[in-house]
N, C-alpha and C positions, 0 to 999 in steps of 0.2 A: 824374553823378547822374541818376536815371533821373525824367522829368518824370510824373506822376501826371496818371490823365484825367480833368477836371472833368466829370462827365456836366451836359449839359443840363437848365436846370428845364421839366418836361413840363409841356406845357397844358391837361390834362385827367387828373382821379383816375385813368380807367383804364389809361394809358398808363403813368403810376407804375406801378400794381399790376403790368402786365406785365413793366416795367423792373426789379420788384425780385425775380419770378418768374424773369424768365431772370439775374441775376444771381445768384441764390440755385442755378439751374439750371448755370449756367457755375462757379460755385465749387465744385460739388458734383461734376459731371465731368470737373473739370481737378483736384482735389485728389489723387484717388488713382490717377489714370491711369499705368499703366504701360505701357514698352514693350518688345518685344522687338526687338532687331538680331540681325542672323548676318553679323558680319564675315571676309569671304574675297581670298582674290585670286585676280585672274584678269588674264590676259594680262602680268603684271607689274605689275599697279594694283592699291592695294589700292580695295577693293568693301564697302560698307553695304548691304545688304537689312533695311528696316525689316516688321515681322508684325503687321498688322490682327488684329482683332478678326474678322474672317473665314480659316476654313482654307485654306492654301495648301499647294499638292506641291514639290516640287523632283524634279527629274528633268531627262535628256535629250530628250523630248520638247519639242516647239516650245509644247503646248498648260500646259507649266506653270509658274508662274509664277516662280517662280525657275527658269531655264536655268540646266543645267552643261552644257556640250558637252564631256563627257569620254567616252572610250569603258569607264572604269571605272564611272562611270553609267548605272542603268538608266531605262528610260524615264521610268517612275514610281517614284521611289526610295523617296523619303519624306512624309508629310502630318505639317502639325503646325499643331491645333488650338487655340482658346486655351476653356479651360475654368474651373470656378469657384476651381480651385487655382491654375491657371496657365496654360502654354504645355507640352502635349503631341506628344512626337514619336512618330512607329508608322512601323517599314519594312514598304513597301509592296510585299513579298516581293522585296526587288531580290536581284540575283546575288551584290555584294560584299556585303553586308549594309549595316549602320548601327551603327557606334561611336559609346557616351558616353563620355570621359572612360578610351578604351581599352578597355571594357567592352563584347560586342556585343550589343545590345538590339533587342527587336521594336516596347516602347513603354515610356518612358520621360520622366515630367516634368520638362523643364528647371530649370535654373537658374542664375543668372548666374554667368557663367566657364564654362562649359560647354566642353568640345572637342569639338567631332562631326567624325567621319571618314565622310564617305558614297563609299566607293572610293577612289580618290587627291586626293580636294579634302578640305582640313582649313575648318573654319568654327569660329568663336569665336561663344558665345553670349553677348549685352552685355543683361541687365534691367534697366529704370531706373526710375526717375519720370520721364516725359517731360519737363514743362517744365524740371528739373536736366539732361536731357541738351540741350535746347535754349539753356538758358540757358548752357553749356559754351563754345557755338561760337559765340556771338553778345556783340559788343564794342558796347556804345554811349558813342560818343565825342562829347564836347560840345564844339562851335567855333565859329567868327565867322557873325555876319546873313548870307543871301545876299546876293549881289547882282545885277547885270544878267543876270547868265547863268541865273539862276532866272526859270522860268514856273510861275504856278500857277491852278489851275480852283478857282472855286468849287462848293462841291459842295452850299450848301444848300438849291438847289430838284432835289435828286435825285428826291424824288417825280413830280416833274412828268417829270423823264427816261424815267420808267416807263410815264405813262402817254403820254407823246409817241411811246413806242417801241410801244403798246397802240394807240394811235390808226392811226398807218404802219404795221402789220402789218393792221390790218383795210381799210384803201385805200393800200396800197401806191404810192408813186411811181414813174414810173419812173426807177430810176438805174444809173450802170454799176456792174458786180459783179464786184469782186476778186478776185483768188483767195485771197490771205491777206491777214491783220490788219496786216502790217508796215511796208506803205504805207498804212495806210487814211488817205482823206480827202486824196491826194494828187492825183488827177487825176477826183475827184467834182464834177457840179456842183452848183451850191449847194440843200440839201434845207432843210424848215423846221427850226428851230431853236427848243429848249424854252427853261425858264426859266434855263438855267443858259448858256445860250449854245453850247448841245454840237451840230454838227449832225448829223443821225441819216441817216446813211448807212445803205444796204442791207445793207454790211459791219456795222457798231454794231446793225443791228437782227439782222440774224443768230447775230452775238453774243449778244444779249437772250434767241433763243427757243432756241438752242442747251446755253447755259452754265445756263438756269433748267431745261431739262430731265436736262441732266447733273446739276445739284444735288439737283435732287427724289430722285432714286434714293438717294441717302446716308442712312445711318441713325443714324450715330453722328456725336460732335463730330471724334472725329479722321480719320475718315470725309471727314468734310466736308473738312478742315484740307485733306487732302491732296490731294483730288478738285481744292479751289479755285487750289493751284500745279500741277495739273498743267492746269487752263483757262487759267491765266496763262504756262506755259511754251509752250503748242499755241498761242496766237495773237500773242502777243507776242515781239520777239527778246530773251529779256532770259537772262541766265547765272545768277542768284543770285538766291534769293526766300526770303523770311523772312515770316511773320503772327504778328503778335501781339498779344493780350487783354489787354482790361483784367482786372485780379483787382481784384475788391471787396474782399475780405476785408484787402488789403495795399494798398488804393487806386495799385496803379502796373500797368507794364507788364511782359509776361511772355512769351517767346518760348514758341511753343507747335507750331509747326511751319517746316520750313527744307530747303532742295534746291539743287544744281547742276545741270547740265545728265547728271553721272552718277549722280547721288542726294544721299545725304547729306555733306555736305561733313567732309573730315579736321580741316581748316585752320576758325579762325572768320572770321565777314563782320561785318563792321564795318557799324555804322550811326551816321549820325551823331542827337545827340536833339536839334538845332536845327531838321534837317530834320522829322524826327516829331513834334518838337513845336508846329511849324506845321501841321500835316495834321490833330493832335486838337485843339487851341486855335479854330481859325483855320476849321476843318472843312472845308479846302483839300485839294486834291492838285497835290503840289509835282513839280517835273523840273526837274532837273538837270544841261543839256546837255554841260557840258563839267565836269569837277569839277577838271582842273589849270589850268581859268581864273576857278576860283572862288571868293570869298574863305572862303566857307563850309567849301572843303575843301582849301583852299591851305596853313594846318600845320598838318593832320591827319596824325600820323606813322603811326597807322593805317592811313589812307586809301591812303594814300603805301604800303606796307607789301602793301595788298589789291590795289594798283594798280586802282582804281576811275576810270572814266573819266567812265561817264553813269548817271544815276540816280533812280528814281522814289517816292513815297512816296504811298497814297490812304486816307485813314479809311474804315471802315466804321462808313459813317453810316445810322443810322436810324431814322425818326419825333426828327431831329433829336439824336439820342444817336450818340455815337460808342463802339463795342464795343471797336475795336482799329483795325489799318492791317495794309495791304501792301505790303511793304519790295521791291523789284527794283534792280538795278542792272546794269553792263556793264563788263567789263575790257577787253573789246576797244578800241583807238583810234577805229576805222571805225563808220560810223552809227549815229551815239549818236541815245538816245530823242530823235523827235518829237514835237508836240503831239497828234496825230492816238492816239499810241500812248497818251501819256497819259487821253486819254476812251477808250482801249480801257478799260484800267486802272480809269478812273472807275468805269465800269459794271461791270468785275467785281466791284469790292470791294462798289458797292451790291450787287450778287445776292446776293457773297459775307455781307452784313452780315446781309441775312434767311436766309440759310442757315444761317448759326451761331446767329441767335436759334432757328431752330426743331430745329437741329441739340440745342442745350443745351434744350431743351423735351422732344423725345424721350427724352434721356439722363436727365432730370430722369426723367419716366412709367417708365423703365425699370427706373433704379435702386428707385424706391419697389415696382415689382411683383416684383425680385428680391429688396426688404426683407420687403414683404408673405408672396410666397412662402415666403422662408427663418423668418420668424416663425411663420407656419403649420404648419411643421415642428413647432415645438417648444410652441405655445402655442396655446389655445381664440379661438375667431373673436372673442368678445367680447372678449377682451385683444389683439389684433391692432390690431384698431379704434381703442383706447384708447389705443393707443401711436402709434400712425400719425396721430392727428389732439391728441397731445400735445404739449407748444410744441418738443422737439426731434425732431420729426417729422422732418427735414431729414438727420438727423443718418446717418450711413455704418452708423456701428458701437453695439455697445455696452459704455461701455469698464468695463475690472472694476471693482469698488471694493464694499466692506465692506457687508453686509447683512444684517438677521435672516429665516432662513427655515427653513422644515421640511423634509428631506428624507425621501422614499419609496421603498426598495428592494421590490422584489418578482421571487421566483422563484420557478420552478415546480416542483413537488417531482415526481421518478420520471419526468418527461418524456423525459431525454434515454435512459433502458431502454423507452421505448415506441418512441420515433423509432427504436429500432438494427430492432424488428420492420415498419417500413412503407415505403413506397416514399418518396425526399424528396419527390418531388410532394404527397402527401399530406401529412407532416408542413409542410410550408409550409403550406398549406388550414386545416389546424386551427390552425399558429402566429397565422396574419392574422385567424383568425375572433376566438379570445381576445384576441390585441394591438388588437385593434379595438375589444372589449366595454371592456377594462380602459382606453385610452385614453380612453373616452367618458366615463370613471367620472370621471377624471383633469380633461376638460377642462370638466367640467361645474360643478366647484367653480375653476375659475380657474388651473391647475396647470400648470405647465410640464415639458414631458416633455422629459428631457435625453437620454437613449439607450435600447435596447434592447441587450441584452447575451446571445444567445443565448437561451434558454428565460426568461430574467430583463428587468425593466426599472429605469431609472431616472428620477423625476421629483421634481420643487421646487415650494413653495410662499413665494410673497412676493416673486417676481422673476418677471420682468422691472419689475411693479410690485407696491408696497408693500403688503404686506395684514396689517392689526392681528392679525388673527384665522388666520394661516394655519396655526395646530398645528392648531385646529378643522379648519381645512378640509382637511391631510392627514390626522387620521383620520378624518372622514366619508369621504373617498374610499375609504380602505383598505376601510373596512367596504361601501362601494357595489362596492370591488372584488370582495370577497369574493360579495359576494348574487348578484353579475354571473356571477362563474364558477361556482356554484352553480345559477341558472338553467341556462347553458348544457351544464352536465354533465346537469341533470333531460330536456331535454333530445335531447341522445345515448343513449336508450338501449342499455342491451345492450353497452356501450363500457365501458371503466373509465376512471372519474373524473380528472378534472385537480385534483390541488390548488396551492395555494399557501401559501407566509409570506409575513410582510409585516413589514419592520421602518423604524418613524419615528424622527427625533432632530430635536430643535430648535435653533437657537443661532446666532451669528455665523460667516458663512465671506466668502470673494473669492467674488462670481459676477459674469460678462461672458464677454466676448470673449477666450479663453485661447488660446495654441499659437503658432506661426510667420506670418511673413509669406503666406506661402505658402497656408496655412490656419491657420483662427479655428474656434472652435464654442464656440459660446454655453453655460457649465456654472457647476458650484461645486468650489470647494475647500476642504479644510481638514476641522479633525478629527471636525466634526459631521458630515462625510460618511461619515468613515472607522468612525465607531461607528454610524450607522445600518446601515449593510452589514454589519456584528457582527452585531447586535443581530437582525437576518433571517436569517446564515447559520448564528449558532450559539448562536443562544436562541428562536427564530419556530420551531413545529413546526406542520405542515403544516394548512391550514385558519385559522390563528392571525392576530393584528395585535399587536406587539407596540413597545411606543413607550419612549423613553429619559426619564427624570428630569423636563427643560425641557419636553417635551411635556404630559407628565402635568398638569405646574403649570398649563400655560396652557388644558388643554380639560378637565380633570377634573371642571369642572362642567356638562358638556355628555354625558359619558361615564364608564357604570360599570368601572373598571380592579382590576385585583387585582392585587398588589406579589410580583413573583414575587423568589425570592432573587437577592442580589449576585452578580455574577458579572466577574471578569476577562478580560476579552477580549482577544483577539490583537494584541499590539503594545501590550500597554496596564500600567501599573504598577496605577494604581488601579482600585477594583473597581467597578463602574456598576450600577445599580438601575433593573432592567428593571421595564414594568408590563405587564401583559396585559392587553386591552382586551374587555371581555366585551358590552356592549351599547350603545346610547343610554339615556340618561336620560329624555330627554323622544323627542315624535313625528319622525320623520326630516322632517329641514326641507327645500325644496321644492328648484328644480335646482340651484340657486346663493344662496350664504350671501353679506348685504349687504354690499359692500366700505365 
């Protein structure tokens, strides 16, 4: 059973606020985080190459990041990017090409199971959720107290570690200088020592300024994840490394990143939660010297199974909160962890513990400016705002579910026998100039623009947020539409006219986040879409606004309409009573109607 990390009670409001910021921050980035692998073999092993959220090539060339040393590969075969669908692959003009799935393709979006043939090396494409494929490989096995052969560091004046290592880089001592971490503190003489008892070698301190500048550059959590075992593999001897997060939302622990000495491991690494659960309780870093003398791991058929010999464990502690830990161990018999390696370890995990807080902080700013972005797409600045500082402002997505709104169909009559006489350059110039007049129209009353559809568009009223009054507010727009592209035609002189129809319907549809994993887009559904698109293509006559039944009832006393006759519409058994919308009633109200 997986033990749950008690966070620390913080000593001051602010440190809450941030602790519930970056936890709010960490749930948000580790929820939906995907990953890609390209499983291959090579030399008779099989091979994981895991794909950042940065583009990478494969090729024979030394400079790409995946090496094929085959001579059916070309230098630079293939790049594959991760974009807002997925994971894109493009051959990068090689000799043999690039096969999906037997298929040969220039660019092509992945998707899990994939077969890519790039010349004679075959690669399987693996899309996950990360922490499911982390959680895959990783056993936590609960067994006996340590005992003697357990050392552990306290780690709760790591602060002072920081600034003990802050103090000795600005008046350096002098001591002698290792060439690697694997001995450290073995033939040092004795430097000062902070609160925790750690002494701070020239090696520890180089550690400090080296690994805090390696993390800086990171941008993302998983970023970080991986940057922080590959600091842990370069200085330490250790074979097996695992980091795992607390998740808020589920109060326990979550593998979230993991590697051997060749990458991703096939086989899982066992950990034990006696061991972990002393490193977060305890806010210790525990070692392991010998684990077949240990009672801890003496019947662990697991352990016994992973052939684990020596082994480490450090929280990522800080401002007294533990985040997660860093799991290392060793199969080898031969020079099992020291103490000296363990305060390597200490101090990476502290770097590593402000690294992921700022790591999930980034990830936190990002995601809301790709929400921001993507809402801006479809909605006016003022409802942007409104939702973004709404109480599920946090939230990824937006999920479908039942709402009343008015939909607005609009398209342009005789445009596309103009387009066939002008160059496209030009027909784009005058598309953007109108889709620009008419979107303004749109997001001036609150209106959410769902797509363009060649010379036509589509947009909603009442969603993303609820508005009493939104039949009102799609036919004011139609009619702002109409004055709008009537300006612009007065205008153009010496041009012929642009017109339009314009057909509204009111009532209950699904609107959210509709379509595939892969991609979402924000729309409606349902039959009140399907009769306002009627109601524009084969009742609206150009110039016109013409609105369905429910509309009518809800704005007629805002707008003079005239009842044109019944008409059956396409797909439709019964007959629907169109109205024509001929004026305002009263004076046109100002840019936005009171939500």
């Amino acid at each position: 059973m997986n033990r749950a990390i008690r966070p620390a009670p913080r000593p001051d409001r602010q440190r809450d606020e941030r602790a519930k910021s970056v936890e709010k921050a960490l749930n948000a980035s580790q929820e939906d985080r995907i990953a890609c692998r390209l499983r291959f073999q090579s030399e008779g092993r099989d091979r994981v190459f895991t794909i950042g959220d940065r583009p990478i090539t494969i090729g024979r060339s030394p400079d790409s990041d995946l090496l094929l040393a085959h001579e059916s590969i070309s230098r630079h075969h293939v790049r594959i990017a991760r974009d807002d669908e997925g994971w894109l692959i493009r051959d990068l003009g090689s000799k043999n090409g690039c096969r999906v799935n037997t298929f040969h393709v220039t660019e092509q979006l992945l998707r899990d199971g994939d077969r890519l043939d790039l010349g004679a090396i075959r690669l399987y494409v693996e899309i996950e959720p990360e922490s499911a494929a982390s959680r895959a490989r990783v056993i936590f096995d609960e067994n006996k107290a340590p005992s003697g052969r357990t050392e552990v560091l306290d780690l709760q004046g790591l602060d002072h570690l920081l600034q003990a290592a802050e103090d000795l880089t600005s008046n350096p001592p002098i001591f002698a200088d290792k060439a690697g971490l694997s001995g450290i503190g073995d033939e040092l003489p004795q430097p000062p020592e902070n609160a925790t008892g750690m002494a701070m070698g020239t090696d520890l301190l180089r550690l400090v300024s080296e690994s805090a500048e390696s993390l800086l550059s990171c941008t993302t959590l998983p970023e970080t994840l991986d940057r922080i075992l590959s600091l842990v593999f370069a200085n330490i001897p250790v074979e097996r490394g695992v980091i795992c997060l607390h998740d808020p939302s589920t109060q326990s622990i979550e593998p979230k990143a993991m590697r051997n000495r060749e990458g991703v491991p096939d086989v899982p690494i066992a950990i034990s939660t006696n061991i972990t659960g002393l490193a977060i309780e305890e806010k210790q870093a525990v070692l392991i010297k010998d684990t077949t003398m240990d009672d801890r791991f003496g019947g662990a058929e697991s352990v016994i199974m992973m052939q684990i010999h020596s082994a480490m464990c450090a929280p990522l502690l800080r401002d007294g909160n533990v985040s997660g830990y860093v799991y290392v161990d060793r199969q080898s018999t031969t020079h099992p962890f020291d103490l000296s390696q363990l305060q390597a370890l200490s101090i990476l995990a502290l770097l590593s513990a402000i690294a992921v807080e700022q790591a999930a902080l980034r990830d936190d700013i990002r995601r809301e400016q790709q929400r921001r972005a993507r809402l801006a797409r479809y909605s006016s600045p003022a409802v942007v705002e409104r939702i973004l500082e709404g109480p599920n402002a946090m939230t990824g997505g937006m999920a479908a579910e039942e709402g009343e709104v008015s939909i607005l169909f609009a398209d342009l009559t005789g445009f596309t026998t103009m387009a066939e006489r002008l160059p496209p350059s030009e027909v784009i110039l005058i598309l953007n100039e109108v889709f620009e007049r008419l979107t303004s129209a749109i997001f001036e009353l609150d209106g959410t623009l769902d797509k363009f559809r060649g010379d036509g568009m589509m947009a909603f009223f009442g969603a993303p947020l609820p508005m009493a009054d939104h039949a009102e507010r799609a036919v004011e727009a139609s009619l702002r539409m109409q004055e709008a592209l009537t300006a612009l035609n007065d205008a153009r002189e010496g041009v012929r006219p642009i017109r339009m129809r314009i057909g509204v319907n009111s009532g209950s549809v699904v609107v959210g986040d509709i379509g595939s994993p892969q991609r979402k887009d924000y729309t409606v559904i349902g039959d009140v879409v399907n009769i306002a698109s009627r109601l524009e293509s084969s009742v609206a006559k150009p110039g016109q606004v013409v609105i369905g039944e429910a509309t009518w009832q809800a704005a007629r006393h805002a707008y003079a309409c005239d009842a044109l006759e019944e008409v059956v519409l396409k797909g439709k058994q019964k007959s629907v009573q169109p109205y024509l919308v001929t004026k305002r009633l009263g004076p046109k109200v100002g840019k936005t109607l009171a939500l």
